[in-house]
C-alpha positions in Angstrom: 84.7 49.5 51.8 85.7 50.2 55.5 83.3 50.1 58.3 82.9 52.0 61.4 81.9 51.1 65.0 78.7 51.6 66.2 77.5 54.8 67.9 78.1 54.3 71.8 74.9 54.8 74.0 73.9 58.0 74.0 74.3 58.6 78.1 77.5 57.8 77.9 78.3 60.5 74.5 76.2 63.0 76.6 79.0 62.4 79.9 81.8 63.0 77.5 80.5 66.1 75.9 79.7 67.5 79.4 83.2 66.8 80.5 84.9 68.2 77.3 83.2 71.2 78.0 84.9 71.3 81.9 88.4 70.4 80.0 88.3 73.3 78.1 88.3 75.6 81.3 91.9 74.3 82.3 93.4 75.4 79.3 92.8 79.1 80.2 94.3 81.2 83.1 94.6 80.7 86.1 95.3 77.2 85.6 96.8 77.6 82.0 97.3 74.4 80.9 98.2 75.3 77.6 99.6 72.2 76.4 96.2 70.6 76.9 94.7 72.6 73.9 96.4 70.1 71.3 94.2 67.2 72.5 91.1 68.7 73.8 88.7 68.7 71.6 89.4 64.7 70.5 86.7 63.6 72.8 83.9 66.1 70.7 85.6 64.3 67.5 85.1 61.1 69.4 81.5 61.5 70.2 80.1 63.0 66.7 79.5 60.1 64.6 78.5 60.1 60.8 75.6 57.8 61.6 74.0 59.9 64.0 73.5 63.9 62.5 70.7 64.4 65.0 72.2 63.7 68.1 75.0 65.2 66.8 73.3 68.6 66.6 72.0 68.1 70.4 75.7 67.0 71.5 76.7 70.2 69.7 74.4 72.1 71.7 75.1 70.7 74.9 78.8 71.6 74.4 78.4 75.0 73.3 76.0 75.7 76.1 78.2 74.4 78.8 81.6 75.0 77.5 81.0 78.9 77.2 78.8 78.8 80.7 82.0 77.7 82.4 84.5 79.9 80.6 82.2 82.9 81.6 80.4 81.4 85.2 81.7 84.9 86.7 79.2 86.5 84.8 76.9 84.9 87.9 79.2 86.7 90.7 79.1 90.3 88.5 75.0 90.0 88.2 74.5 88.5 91.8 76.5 91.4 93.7 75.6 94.7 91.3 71.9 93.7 90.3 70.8 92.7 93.5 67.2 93.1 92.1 68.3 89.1 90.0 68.5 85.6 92.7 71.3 83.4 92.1 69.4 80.9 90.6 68.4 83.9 87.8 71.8 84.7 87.4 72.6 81.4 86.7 69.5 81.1 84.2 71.0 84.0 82.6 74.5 82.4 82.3 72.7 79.3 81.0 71.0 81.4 78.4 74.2 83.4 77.4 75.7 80.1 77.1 72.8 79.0 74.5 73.4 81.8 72.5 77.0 82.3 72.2 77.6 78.7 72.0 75.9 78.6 69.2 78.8 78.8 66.6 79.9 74.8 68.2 76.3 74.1 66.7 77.6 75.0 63.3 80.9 73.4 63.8 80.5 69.9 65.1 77.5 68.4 63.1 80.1 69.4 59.8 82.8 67.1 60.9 81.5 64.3 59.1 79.9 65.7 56.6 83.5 67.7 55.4 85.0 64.6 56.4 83.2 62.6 53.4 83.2 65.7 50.7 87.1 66.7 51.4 88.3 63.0 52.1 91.9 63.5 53.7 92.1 67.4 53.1 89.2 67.6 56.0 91.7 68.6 58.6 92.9 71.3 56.8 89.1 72.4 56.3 87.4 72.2 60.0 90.2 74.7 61.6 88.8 76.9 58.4 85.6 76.9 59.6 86.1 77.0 63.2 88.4 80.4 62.1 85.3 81.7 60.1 82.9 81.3 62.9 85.0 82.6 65.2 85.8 85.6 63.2 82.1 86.4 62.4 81.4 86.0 66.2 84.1 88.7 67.0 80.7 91.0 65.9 78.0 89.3 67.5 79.7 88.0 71.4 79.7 90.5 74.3 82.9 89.1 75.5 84.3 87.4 72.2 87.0 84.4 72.9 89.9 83.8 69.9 90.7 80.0 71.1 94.2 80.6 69.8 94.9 82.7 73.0 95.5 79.6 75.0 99.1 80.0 73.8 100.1 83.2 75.1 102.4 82.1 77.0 104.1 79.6 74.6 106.5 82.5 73.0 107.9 80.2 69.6 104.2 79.4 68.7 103.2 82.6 69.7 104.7 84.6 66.9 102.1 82.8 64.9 100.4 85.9 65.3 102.7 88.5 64.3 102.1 87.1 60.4 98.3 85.6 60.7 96.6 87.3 63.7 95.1 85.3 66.3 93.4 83.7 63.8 96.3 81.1 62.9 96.9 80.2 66.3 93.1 78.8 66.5 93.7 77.4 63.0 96.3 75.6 64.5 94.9 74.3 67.0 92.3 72.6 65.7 94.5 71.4 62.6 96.3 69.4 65.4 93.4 67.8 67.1 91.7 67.3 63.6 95.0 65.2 62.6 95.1 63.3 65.6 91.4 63.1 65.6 91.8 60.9 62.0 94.1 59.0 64.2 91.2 58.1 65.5 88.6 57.4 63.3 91.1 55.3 60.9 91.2 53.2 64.1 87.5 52.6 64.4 87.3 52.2 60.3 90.2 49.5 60.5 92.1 51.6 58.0 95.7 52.3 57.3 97.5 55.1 59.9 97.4 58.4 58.0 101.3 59.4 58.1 100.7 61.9 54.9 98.2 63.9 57.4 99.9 63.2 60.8 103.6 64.1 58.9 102.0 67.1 57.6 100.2 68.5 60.9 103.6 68.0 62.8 105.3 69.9 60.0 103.1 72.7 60.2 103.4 72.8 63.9 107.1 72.2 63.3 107.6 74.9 60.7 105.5 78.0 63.1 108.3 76.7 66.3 111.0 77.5 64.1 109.6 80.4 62.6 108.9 81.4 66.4 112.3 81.0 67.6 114.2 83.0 64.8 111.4 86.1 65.1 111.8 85.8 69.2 115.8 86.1 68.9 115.5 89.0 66.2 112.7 91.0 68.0 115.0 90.7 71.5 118.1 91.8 69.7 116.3 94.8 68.8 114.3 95.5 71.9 117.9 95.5 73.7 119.1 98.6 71.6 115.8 100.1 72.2 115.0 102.9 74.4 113.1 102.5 77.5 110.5 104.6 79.5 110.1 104.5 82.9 106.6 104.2 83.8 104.7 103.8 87.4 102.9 100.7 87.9 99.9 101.4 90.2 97.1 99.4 91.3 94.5 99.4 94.1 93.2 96.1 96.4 89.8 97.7 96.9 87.1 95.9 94.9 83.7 97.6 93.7 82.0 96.4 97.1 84.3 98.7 98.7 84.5 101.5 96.3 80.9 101.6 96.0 80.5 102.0 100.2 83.2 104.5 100.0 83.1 108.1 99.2 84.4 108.4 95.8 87.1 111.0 96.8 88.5 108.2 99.0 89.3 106.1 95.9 90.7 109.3 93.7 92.9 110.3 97.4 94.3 106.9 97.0 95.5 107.3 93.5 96.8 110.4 94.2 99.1 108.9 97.8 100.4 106.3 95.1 101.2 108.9 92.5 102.9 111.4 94.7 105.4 108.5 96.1 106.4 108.2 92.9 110.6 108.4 92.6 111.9 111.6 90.6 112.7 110.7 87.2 110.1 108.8 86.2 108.6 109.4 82.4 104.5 108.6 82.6 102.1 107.5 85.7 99.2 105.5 84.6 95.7 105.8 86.4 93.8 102.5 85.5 90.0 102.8 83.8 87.5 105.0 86.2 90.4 106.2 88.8 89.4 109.4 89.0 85.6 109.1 89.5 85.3 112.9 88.4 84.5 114.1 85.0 88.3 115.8 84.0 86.7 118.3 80.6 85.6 121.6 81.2 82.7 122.9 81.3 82.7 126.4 80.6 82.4 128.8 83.9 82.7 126.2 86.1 86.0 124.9 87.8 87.0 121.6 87.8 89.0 120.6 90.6 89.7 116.9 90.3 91.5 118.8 86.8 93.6 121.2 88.7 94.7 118.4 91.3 96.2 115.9 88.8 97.7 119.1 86.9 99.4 120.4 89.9 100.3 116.5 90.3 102.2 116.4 86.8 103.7 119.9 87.1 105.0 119.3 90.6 106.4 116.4 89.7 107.6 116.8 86.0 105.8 113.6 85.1 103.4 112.7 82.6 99.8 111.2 83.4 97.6 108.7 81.7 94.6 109.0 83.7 90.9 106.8 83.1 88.3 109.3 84.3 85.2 110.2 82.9 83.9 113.1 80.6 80.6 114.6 80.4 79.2 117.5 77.9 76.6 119.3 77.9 75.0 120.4 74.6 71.8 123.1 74.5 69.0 121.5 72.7 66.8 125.3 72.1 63.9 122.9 71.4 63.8 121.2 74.8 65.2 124.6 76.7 67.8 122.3 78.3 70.8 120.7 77.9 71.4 117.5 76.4 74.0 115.9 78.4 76.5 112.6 76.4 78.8 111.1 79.2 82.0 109.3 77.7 84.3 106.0 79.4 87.6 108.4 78.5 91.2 108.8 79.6 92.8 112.4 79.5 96.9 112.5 78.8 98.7 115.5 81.1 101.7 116.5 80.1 104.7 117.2 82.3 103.6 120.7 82.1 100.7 120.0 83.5 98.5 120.8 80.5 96.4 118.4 78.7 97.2 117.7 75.4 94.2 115.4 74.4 91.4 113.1 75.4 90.3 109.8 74.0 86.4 108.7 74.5 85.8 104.8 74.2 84.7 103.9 70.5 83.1 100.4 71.4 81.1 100.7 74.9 80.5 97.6 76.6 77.0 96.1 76.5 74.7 95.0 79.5 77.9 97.3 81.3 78.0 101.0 79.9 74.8 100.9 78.2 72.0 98.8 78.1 71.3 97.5 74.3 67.9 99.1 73.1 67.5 101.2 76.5 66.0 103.9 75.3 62.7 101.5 74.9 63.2 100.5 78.6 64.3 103.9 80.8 64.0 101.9 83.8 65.7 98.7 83.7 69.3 100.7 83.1 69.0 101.8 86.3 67.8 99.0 88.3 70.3 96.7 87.0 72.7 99.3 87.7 73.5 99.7 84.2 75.4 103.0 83.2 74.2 105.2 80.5 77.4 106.2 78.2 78.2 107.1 74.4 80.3 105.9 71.8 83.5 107.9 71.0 83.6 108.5 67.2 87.5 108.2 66.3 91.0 107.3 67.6 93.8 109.6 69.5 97.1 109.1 69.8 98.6 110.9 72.7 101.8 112.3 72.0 104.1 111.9 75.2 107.6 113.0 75.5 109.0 109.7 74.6 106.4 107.8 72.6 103.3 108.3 71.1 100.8 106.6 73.0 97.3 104.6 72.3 95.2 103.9 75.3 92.3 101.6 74.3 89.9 101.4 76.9 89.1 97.8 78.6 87.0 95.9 76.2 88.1 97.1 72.7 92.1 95.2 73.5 90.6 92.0 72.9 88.9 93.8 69.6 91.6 93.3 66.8 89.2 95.3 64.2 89.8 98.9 67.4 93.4 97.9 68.0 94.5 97.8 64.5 93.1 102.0 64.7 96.1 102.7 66.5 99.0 100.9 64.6 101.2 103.8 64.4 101.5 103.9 68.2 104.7 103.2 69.7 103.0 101.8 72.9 99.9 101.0 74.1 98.3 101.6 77.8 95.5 100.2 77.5 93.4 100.9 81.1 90.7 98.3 82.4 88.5 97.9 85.7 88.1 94.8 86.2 87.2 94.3 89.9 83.6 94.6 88.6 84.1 90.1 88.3 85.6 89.6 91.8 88.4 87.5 92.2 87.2 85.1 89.6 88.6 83.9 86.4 87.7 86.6 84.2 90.7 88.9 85.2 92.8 86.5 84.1 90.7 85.4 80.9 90.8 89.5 80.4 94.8 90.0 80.2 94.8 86.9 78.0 92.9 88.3 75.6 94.2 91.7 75.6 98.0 90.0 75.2 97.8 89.0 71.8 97.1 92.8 70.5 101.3 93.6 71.2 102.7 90.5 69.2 99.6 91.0 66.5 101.1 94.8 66.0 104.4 95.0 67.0 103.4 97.3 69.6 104.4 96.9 73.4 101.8 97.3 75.6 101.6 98.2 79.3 98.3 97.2 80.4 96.8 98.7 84.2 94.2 96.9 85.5 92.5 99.0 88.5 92.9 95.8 91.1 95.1 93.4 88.2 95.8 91.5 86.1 98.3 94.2 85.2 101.5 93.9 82.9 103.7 94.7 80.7 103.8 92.7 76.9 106.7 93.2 74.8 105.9 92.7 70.8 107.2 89.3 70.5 104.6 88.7 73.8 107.3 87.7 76.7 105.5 89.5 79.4 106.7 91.5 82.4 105.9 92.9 85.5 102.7 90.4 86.1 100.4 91.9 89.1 98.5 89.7 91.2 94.8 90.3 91.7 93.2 92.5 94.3 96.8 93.5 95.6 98.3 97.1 95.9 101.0 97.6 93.5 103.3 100.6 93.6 106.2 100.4 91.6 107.8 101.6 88.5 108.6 99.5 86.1 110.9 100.0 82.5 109.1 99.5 79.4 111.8 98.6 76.2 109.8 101.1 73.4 110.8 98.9 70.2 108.0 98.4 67.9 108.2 96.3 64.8 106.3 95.8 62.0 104.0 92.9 61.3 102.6 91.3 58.5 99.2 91.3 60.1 99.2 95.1 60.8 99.7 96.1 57.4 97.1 93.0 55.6 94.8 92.8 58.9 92.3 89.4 58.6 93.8 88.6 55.5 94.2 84.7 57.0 90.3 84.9 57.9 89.5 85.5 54.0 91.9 82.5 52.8 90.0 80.1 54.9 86.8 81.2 53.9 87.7 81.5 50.5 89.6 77.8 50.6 86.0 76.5 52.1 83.7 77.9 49.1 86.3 76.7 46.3 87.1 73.6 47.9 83.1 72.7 48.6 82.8 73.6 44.8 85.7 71.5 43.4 85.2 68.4 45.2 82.4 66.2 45.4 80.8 63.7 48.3 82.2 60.5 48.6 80.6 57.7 50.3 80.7 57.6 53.9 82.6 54.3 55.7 79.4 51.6 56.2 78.7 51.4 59.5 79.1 48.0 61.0 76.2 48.5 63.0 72.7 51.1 63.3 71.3 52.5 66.5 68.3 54.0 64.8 67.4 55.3 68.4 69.8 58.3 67.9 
């Protein structure tokens, strides 16, 4: 029977974890290094062992905490400079503790290895990137700022059609099928066993097989995006970040906007104002005027242009039992037509916790406001604004890197999806945002042309070659041609049909095999 090494001390596992977890941070913008993903989680293989399920578990933890604590440390710059009431040693206790609890799916990942290892035999690679895709699916529903590992390889274009077919969901399966294969590299070494070409051959095969795939749907989607039509839209985007807007009178910000929108060149289809430009509500209320309305409407007339525009919306409802009105404010974004009319509004479905409300507030009135917490409602259904040229989707921030919110607007022919994200600084997470959001045009077959208030902006193109790249916290003024080609995906029509093939390949493949014996181990530290 083959034999194993011996655990190695448990300082030294307990170093390797910790710098997996750093690793994992360079694989993400701005550094990118995509090409990293393939091997980066060999040293977590390395440092589970089957001898040792307890450690394992702590290891686990460890990784988990620290790995999501470093993908998200801006969340220490966003608390430290809005809630001044929390230290910096609080905010980091809080990114610690959101760490903890979103890490938590490595907890249920890692300890398995060995276990699947020895009840699957060989087929065990195939069956961790399953689980790793089920736990990152069911965490999709449970994270504040959910992370699709898969993402890593947006800027890889032949693998990245992976997701026109599976969703993101195949390009984390892949992934981790990669370091799982060269992972029994590994542990054959340390067992003295034969080299597994069956699993190596069939890893590089499947790898092989999704580059080729990748090339021919790249090709075909650019042949048809050069016959397609193209709208001109204006590219704008401020270098003030919230320090500044917050000092500033808000009509400073909304002037700005407006300088930008009136130097736009004549001809030009649609102007896009990113989430919160205008920092005035833009519905009616009846018997009032609304100014900030008539501006932009004169705006679009004037000019004969269309405008997306993020603002705000608040109504007022009477409530005879009360004697007053009951007032619901909306994150929304208002389309004006080149007429100067507007033809529809769209209210954000899925606020942002701990941002636009605060989870279970109502039981705390106060802490909203001292942590500077806003206050606003859920939108109840999608809109589709239809333009001159296109009918357009405008998901709001957050809900691009939602698959489940997207997939509510696949009959779009382009989405502008509008974000604010100077709220992080110039950190990681505008970077880490547009990554996440990129995946959505190549998932649906739906360009998007993404305006971040102070960047990352872009354009994506379906088969996910991306244009037009801003640079944070720089004013951009510029208009830019969007090719309007949309094309139709496997995964918009089935959805997380790859999800529910892993998870049902886990439940029959538990049930149809049974454990084998684990390799002896040569030698027992029962210390860990």
């Amino acid at each position: 029977m083959p034999t194993t090494t011996a655990p190695a001390p448990l300082w030294l596992r307990t170093v390797v974890t910790a710098s997996s977890a750093w690793l994992l941070t360079l694989v993400v913008p701005p550094a990118s290094w995509h090409w990293l993903h393939w091997v980066v989680y060999l040293p977590m293989f390395w440092v589970m062992h089957p001898d040792t399920p307890r450690s394992n578990r702590w290891l686990a933890v460890l990784y988990g905490t620290l790995s999501v604590a470093l993908l998200f440390q801006w969340i220490v710059h966003t608390i430290t400079v809005f809630a001044s009431i929390v230290p910096w040693v609080g905010a980091v206790a809080i990114l610690l503790l959101f760490g903890f609890a979103f890490g938590l799916p490595h907890v249920l990942l890692w300890p398995m290895v060995h276990p699947l290892r020895q009840r699957f035999g060989p087929f065990w690679v195939l069956a961790v990137p399953a689980l790793q895709v089920v736990l990152e699916w069911l965490s999709m529903g449970l994270m504040l700022f959910p992370y699709n590992h898969g993402v890593s390889q947006y800027r890889t274009p032949f693998v990245w059609q992976l997701a026109s077919v599976t969703g993101i969901w195949g390009l984390t399966y892949l992934v981790f099928l990669v370091n799982a294969a060269l992972a029994e590299v590994m542990f054959r070494v340390q067992e003295g066993r034969p080299f597994p070409r069956t699993t190596v051959a069939g890893a590089a095969l499947a790898l092989g097989g999704v580059v080729v795939f990748g090339a021919w749907r790249y090709e075909r989607v650019e042949t048809q995006l050069r016959q397609a039509k193209t709208m001109s839209v204006a590219q704008l985007q401020s270098a003030k970040g919230m320090e500044i807007r917050l000092a500033e009178h808000p009509r400073e910000g909304f002037n700005d906007w407006l300088r930008q929108t009136e130097g736009i060149p004549e001809g030009t289809d649609v102007a896009v104002w990113a989430e919160g430009a205008c920092p005035f509500n833009l519905n009616e209320t009846p018997g009032r005027p609304n100014r900030a309305k008539e501006i932009l409407s004169e705006v679009a007339k004037r000019q004969s242009i269309e405008l997306v525009v993020g603002g705000g919306s608040r109504e007022r409802t009477p409530d005879p039992e009360m004697g007053e009105d009951r007032v619901s404010v909306f994150n929304s974004v208002f389309h004006f037509d080149a007429d100067g009319e507007v033809t529809d509004r769209y209210d954000k479905i899925v606020p942002l916790p701990f941002g636009e409300y605060l989870p279970f507030g109502g039981w705390f009135p106060g802490v909203a406001n001292a942590l500077n917490i806003g206050n606003f409602e859920a939108g109840t259904f999608p809109v589709l604004f239809n333009g001159q040229d296109a009918r357009m989707a405008s998901p709001i921030c957050y809900e691009a890197i939602l698959p489940r919110v997207c997939r509510l607007f696949r009959d779009a022919d382009l989405f502008v999806t509008v974000t604010n994200d100077a709220w992080f600084g110039n950190t990681r997470a505008p970077h880490q945002h547009a990554m996440l959001a990129a995946v959505r045009a190549t998932e649906l077959g739906i360009p998007m042309f993404r305006s971040a208030y102070t960047g990352v902006s872009f354009v994506v193109e379906p088969h996910g070659a991306i244009q037009y790249e801003t640079e944070p916290f720089t004013e951009v003024h510029r208009v830019v041609q969007v090719r309007l080609g949309s094309v139709r995906t496997i995964y918009s029509r089935l959805g997380d049909w790859f999800v529910w093939v892993c998870g049902l390949g886990l439940l029959v493949g538990w049930g149809i095999t049974r454990r084998t014996d684990a390799p002896e181990i040569a030698e027992t530290n029962p210390s860990t």
